[in-house]
C-alpha positions in Angstrom: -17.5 -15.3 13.8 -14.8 -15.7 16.3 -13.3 -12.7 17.7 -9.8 -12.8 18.8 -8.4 -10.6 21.9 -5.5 -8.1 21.5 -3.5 -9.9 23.8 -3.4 -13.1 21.8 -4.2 -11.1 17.9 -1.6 -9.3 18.3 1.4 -11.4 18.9 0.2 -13.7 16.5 0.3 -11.4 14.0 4.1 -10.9 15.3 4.8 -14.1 15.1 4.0 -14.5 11.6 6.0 -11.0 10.4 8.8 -12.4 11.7 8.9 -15.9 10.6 8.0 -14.2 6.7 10.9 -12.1 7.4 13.0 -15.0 8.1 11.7 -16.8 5.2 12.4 -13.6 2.8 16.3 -13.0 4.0 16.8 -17.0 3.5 15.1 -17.9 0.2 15.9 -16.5 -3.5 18.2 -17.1 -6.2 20.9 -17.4 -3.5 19.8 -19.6 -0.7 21.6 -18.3 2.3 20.6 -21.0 5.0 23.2 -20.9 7.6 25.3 -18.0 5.6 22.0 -15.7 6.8 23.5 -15.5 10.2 27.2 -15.5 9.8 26.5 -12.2 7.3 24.5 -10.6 10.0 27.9 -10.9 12.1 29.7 -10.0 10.0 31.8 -13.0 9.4 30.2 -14.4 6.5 32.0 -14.6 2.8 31.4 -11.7 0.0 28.5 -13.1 -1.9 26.9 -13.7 0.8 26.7 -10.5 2.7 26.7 -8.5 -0.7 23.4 -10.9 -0.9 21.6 -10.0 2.3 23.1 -6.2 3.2 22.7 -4.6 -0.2 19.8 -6.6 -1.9 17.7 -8.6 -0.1 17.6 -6.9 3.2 16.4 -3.3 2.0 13.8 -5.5 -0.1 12.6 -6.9 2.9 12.6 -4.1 4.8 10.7 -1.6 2.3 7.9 -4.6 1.7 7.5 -4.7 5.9 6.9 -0.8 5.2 4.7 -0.8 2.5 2.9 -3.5 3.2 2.4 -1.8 7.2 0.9 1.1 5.4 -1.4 0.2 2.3 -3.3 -2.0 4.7 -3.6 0.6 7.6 -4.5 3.4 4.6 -6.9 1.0 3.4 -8.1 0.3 7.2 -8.4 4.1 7.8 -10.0 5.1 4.2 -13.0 2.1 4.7 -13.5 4.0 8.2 -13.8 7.2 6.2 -16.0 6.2 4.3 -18.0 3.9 5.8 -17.7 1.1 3.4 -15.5 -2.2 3.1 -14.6 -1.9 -0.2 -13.0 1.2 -0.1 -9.3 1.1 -1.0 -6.2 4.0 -1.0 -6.6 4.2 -4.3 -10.2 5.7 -4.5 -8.7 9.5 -4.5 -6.7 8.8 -7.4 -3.0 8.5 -5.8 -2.6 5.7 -7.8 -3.7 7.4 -10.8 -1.6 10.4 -10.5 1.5 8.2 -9.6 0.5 6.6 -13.0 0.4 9.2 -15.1 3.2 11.1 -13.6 5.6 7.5 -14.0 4.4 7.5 -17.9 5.5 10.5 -18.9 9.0 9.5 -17.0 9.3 6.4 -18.9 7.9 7.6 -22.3 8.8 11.3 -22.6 11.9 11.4 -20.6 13.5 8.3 -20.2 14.9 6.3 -16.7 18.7 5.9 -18.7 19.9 9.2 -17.6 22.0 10.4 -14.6 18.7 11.2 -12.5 16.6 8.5 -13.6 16.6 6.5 -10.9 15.6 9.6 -8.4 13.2 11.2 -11.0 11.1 8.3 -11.5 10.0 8.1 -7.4 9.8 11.7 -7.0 7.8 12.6 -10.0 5.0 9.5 -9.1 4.8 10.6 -5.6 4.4 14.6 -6.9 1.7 13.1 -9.3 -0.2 11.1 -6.7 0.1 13.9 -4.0 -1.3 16.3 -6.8 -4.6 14.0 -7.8 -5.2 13.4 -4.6 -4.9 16.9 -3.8 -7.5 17.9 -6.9 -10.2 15.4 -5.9 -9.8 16.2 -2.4 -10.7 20.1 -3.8 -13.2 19.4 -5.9 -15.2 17.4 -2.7 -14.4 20.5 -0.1 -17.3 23.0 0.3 -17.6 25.4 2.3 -14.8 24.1 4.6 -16.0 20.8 4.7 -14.9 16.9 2.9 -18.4 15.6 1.6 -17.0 11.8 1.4 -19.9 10.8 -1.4 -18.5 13.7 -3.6 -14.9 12.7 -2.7 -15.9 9.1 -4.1 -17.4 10.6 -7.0 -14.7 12.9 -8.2 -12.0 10.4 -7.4 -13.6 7.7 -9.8 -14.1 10.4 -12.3 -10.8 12.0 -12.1 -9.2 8.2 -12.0 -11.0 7.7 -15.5 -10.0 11.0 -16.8 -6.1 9.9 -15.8 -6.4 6.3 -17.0 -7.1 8.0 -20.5 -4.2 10.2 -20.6 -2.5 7.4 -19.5 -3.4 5.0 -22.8 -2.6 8.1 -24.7 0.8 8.3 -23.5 1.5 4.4 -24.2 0.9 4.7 -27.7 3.1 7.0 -28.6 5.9 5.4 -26.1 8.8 3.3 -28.0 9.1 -0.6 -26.9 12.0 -0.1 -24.1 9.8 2.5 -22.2 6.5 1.0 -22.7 7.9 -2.3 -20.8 9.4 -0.4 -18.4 6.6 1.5 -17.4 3.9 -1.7 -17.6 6.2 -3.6 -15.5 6.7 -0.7 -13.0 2.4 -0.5 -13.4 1.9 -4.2 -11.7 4.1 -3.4 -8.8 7.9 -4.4 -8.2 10.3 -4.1 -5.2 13.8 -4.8 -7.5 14.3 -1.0 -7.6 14.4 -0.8 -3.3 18.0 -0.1 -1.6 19.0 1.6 1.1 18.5 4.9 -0.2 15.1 5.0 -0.5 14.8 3.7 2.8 16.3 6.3 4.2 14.3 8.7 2.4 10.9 7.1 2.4 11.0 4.6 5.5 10.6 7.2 7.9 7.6 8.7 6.1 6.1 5.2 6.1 7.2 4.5 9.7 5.8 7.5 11.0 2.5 7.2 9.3 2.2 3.7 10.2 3.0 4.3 13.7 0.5 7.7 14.1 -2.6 6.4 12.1 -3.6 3.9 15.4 -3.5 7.1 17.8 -6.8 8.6 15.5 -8.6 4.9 16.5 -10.9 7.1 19.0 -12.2 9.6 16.2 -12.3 6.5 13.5 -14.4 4.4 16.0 -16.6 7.8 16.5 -17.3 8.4 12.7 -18.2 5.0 12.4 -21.5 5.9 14.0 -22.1 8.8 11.7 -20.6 12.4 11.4 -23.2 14.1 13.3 -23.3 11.1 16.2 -19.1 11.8 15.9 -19.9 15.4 16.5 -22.1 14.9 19.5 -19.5 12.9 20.8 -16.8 15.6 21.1 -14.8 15.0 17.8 -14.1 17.6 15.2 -15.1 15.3 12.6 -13.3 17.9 9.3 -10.6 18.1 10.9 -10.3 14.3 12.0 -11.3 14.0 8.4 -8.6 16.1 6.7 -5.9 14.9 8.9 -6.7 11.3 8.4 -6.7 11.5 4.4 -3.9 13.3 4.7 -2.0 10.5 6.2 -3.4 7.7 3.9 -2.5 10.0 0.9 1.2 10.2 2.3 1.6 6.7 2.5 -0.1 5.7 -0.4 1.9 7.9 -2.4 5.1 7.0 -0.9 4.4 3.8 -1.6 3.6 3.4 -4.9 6.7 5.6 -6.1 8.5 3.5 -4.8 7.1 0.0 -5.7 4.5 0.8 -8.2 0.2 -0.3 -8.1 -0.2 -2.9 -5.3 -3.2 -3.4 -5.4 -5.5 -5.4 -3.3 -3.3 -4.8 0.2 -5.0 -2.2 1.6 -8.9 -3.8 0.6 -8.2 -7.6 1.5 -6.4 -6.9 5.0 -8.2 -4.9 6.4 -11.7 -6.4 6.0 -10.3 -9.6 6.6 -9.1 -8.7 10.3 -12.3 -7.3 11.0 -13.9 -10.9 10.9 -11.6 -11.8 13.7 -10.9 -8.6 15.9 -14.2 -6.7 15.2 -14.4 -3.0 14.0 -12.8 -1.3 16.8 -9.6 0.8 15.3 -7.3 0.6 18.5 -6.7 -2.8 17.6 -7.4 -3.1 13.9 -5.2 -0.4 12.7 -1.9 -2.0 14.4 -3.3 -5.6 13.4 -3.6 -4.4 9.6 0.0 -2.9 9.9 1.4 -6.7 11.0 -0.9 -8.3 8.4 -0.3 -6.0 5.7 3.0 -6.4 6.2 3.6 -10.2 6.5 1.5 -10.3 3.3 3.2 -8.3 1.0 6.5 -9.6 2.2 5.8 -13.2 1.1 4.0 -11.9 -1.6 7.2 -10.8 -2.8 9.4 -13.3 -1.8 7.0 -16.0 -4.2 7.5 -13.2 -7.3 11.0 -13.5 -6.8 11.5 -17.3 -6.1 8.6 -18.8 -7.8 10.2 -18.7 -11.2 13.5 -17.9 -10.8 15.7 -16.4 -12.1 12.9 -14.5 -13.6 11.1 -12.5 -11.4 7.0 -12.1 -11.4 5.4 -8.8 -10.3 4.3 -8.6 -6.6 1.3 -6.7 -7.8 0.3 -9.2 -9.9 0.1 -11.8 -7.2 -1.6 -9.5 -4.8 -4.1 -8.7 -7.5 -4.7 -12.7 -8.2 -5.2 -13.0 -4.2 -7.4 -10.2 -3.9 -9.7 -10.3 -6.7 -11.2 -13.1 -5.6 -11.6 -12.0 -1.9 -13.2 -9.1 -3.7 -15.7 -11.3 -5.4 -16.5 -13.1 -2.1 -16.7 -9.9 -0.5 -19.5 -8.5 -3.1 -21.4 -11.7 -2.8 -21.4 -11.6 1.0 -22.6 -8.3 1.0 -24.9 -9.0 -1.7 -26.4 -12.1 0.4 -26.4 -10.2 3.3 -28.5 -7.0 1.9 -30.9 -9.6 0.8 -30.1 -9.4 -2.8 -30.1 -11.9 -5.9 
């Protein structure tokens, strides 16, 4: 497999962020064109710059941040764990964002006066909180046993995907559509106030994951070969789910399930810039990024005026890299 250099990877990767960019702030319902850069100045007319300022720029902006950190969580949780298929969701943020968004939509409602802050608070509360129990139940004696962490989180997932089906049968038709849509993942709800209250979460996450590339690279080789090489691997390990739990949790209280972003990215960039963290964590950032932005932009252009979930279309990308990835792994253990 050809391995790509930083120096050319990375720009690359640049490259492409900014020309999906570009493609998201010009394409949609309203095709700016020309209008994209006289709104920027200022001198554009009203639709226009109501257009790009107060819908689709925050859009844009919260899938470059989303997208930057599912795939470096997803990066940093396959470290963990030493396994390619390993995805955010494993230690049931997603679950717990789930559950939490149900009882929103089907016990409490998004119509009143704090709808529209409840519903992202109470889904990153319930994700912070399962993650927070599985992480408990896999600490012993002051250590994260990952195998038990994986356990407990598919346990505790199932447990949580159960109350979940509970809570949608007794829900009435306007909540049970608003909380299945909000389950495969939309971006219509993003404006500038939950930028400014989630972007620098993401931001900072994004940007601090890359600076634990040394201890990643380390565990790679095994705890007790991390150990002997100077890295306190419970602490490396509780800091770094941590972080992945942040901005997994951020994320989908914001958008809803993505799924996929954080699997498909990062193995992906490993077949091209190898498995050394210092240079896959930022690639995965660019790459997740660029991906979930034109993911979006084809849910909202595709078949407009209606508007297809983005987590849909990452799921129909990334289940069959999934399969791919089983069989490769499946030919390469020797298997049949």
């Amino acid at each position: 497999m050809l391995r790509l250099p930083a120096a050319l990877l990375l720009p690359a990767l640049v490259v492409l962020l900014t020309a999906a960019v570009a493609l998201a702030l010009t394409l949609g319902t309203v095709s700016l064109g020309p209008a994209l850069w006289q709104a920027l100045a200022g001198r554009g007319d009203d639709v226009a710059a109501t257009a790009l300022l107060e819908l689709r720029l925050p859009r844009v902006l919260l899938a470059v941040l989303i997208g930057a950190a599912l795939a470096e969580s997803g990066a940093t949780m396959q470290a963990l764990f030493r396994n390619p298929l390993a995805e955010p969701g494993l230690v049931g943020v997603s679950a717990g964002s789930a559950l939490a968004a149900a009882i929103v939509y089907t016990r409490i409602g998004v119509d009143n006066p704090a709808g529209p802050w409840l519903l992202p608070l109470a889904a990153f509360a319930g994700g912070l909180a399962t993650a927070a129990l599985v992480i408990r139940l896999a600490s012993t004696d002051g250590q994260t046993r990952l195998v038990t962490l994986l356990l407990a989180g598919t346990a505790v997932n199932a447990f949580v995907a159960a109350i979940v089906g509970l809570l949608a049968t007794r829900a009435d038709d306007p909540g049970l559509r608003g909380f299945t849509l909000w389950m495969y993942g939309n971006l219509g709800r993003a404006g500038w106030p939950e930028i400014a209250i989630a972007g620098p979460v993401l931001l900072l996450i994004a940007l601090w994951l890359p600076r634990e590339a040394r201890g990643l690279d380390a565990l790679l080789l095994g705890e007790a070969e991390a150990r002997h090489l100077g890295i306190d691997v419970e602490r490396l390990k509780r800091r770094t789910l941590l972080l992945a739990v942040l901005a997994t949790a951020a994320a989908v209280s914001l958008a809803g399930i993505i799924g996929f972003v954080g699997l498909i990215v990062p193995h992906a960039l490993r077949l091209v810039a190898g498995p050394g963290h210092r240079l896959l964590l930022p690639a995965s950032a660019l790459l997740g990024a660029s991906l979930l932005t034109l993911a979006d932009l084809a849910a909202r252009t595709v078949a407009s005026p209606a508007e297809w979930p983005v987590g849909a279309l990452t799921s129909a990308l990334g289940a069959p890299f999934f399969l791919a990835l089983l069989l490769r792994l499946r030919d390469r253990a020797g298997l049949t």
